[in-house]
N, C-alpha and C positions, 0 to 999 in steps of 0.2 A: 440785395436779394440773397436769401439763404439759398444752400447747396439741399437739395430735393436727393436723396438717398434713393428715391423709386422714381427718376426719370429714367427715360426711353433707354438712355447711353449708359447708365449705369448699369442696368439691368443688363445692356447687352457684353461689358465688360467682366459681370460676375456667370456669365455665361447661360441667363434665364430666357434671354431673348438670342436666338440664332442671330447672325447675322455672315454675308458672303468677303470674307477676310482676304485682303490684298496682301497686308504688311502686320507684323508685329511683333515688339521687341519690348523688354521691359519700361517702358515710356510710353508706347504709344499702340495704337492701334487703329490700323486702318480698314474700310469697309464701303461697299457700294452702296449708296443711296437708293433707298427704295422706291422713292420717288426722282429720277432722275432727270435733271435741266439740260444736259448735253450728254452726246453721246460717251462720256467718260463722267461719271460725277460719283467721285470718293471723299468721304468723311474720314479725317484725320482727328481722332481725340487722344487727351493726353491720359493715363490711366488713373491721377487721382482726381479728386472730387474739388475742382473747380468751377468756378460758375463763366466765368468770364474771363478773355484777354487781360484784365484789370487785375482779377481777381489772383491769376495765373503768373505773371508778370510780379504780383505782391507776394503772395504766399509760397510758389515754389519753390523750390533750391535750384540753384544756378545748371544742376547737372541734368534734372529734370527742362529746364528750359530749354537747354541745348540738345537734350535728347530727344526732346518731343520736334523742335524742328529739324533737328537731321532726318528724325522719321518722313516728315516732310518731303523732303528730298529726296528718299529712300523709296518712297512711295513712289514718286513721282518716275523716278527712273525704272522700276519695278513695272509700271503701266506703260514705259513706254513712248510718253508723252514727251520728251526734253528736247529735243528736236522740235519738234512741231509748235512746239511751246503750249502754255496752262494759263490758268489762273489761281490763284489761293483770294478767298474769301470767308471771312470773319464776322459773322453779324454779333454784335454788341448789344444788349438792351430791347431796350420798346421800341424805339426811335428805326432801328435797323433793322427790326423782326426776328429777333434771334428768337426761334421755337422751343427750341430744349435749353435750358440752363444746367448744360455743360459745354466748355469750352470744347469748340470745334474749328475746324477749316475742312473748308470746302475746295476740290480741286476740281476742276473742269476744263476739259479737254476735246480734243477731235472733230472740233467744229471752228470754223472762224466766228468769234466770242462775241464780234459788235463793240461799241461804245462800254466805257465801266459804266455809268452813271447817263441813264437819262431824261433829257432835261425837262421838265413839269412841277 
């Protein structure tokens, strides 16, 4: 899958589309879900033009990798959440439902979470 230059996350990286900003460092950038699954649910993206964990993982430089998930982390503490504990979630491909073809993670919090996967 090519890298789409006018999806959602790009847009909102070059500053076209507003979005409500938690975290952001030269790596990454984090932001509330508009659509939100739990009562904490923040988008973690990296700031270049990735499609996928795979893609991300291949292509980036080792400084960027490590920076996007300390932002991670940064995030996570920034919300509040490390105590109570999170999640991070990565949808991948068709298979997974990944919506936008940019690498993202999902953090969700403030609720007790249920099962990761279930069964059907």
């Amino acid at each position: 899958m090519a890298y789409d230059n006018d999806n959602i996350f790009a847009k909102i990286l070059r500053g076209e589309i507003p979005c409500k900003t938690v975290y952001e460092d030269d790596f990454a950038l984090a932001f509330h879900d508009i659509n939100p699954q739990a009562p904490v649910h923040v988008l973690v993206i990296p700031k270049g033009p990735y499609v996928s964990l795979d893609d991300f993982s291949l292509q980036a430089e080792p400084a960027e990798i490590g920076g996007f998930f300390a932002a991670v982390g940064e995030t996570a503490r920034a919300l509040g959440v490390v105590d109570g504990g999170y999640r991070i979630l990565a949808n991948i491909g068709r298979d997974a439902n990944q919506e936008v073809a940019h690498f993202h993670v999902h953090i969700f919090a403030g609720r007790q979470l249920g099962p990761m996967i279930k069964k059907g």
